[in-house]
C-alpha positions in Angstrom: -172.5 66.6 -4.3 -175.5 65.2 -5.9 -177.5 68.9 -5.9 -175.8 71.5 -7.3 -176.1 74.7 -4.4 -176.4 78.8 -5.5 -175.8 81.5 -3.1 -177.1 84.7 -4.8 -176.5 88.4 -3.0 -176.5 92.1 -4.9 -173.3 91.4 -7.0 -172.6 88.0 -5.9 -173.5 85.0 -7.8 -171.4 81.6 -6.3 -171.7 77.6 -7.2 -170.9 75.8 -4.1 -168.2 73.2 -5.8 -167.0 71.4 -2.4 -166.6 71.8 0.8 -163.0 71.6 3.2 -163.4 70.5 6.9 -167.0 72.7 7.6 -166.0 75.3 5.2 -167.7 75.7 1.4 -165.8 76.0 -1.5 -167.5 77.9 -3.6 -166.9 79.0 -7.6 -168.3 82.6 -7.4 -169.0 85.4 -10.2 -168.7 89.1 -8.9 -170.6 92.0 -11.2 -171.0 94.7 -8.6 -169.5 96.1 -5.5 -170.2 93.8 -2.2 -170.8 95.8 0.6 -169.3 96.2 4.1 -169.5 93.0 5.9 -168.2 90.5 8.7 -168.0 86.7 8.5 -168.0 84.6 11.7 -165.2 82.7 10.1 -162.1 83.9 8.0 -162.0 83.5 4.2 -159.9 83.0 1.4 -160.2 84.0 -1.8 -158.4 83.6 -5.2 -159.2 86.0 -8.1 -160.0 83.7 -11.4 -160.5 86.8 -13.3 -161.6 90.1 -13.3 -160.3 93.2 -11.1 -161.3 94.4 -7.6 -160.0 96.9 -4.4 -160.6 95.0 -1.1 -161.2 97.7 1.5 -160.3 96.2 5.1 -159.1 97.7 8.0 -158.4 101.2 6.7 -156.5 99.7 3.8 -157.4 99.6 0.4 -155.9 96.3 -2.1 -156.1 96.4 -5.5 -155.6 92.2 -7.1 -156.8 90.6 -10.4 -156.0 87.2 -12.0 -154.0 84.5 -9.5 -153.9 87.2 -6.6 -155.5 85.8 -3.4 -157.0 87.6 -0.4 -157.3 86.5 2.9 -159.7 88.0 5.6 -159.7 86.9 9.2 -162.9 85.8 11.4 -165.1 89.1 12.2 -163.3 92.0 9.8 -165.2 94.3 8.1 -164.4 94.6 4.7 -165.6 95.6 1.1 -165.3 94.6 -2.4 -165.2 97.1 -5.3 -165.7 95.9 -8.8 -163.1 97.5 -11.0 -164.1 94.8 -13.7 -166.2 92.0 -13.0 -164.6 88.2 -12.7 -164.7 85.2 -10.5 -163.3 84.3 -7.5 -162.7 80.5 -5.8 -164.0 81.4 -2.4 -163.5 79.2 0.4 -165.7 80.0 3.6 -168.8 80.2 5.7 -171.7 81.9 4.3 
């Protein structure tokens, strides 16, 4: 990638790194709770650093450093920021 690409939301800072089939790789840094959402696509997610609670399906996760979460295509879920990290996200956004 010749230009490097941000995607900034409340919380969410990522670096788009790469991208797999129509999906971006991106190198993320989480400071503050995401709110409910849905993706059109599912995601995957491995925690560099830092600790968070996915809320999904009535079903709360805790994971830090080398945990991964998964979310399928059109689930709502949540991210709370126990202590802020980065994440190696691979999706749509």
């Amino acid at each position: 990638m010749s230009e490097e690409t941000r995607i900034e939301a409340p919380g969410f800072r990522g670096r788009i790194t790469g991208r797999l089939g129509d999906m971006l790789v991106i190198d993320a840094e989480v400071e503050a709770d995401i709110p409910s959402h849905a993706g059109e696509t599912a995601e995957f997610a491995i925690v560099v650093s830092g600790r968070f609670e996915l809320s999904m399906n009535g079903t709360t996760l805790s994971c830090g450093p080398g945990d991964h979460l998964v979310v399928e295509a059109g689930v709502e879920h949540a991210i709370r920021v126990i202590e802020p990290g980065r994440l190696v996200l691979i999706g749509k956004m």
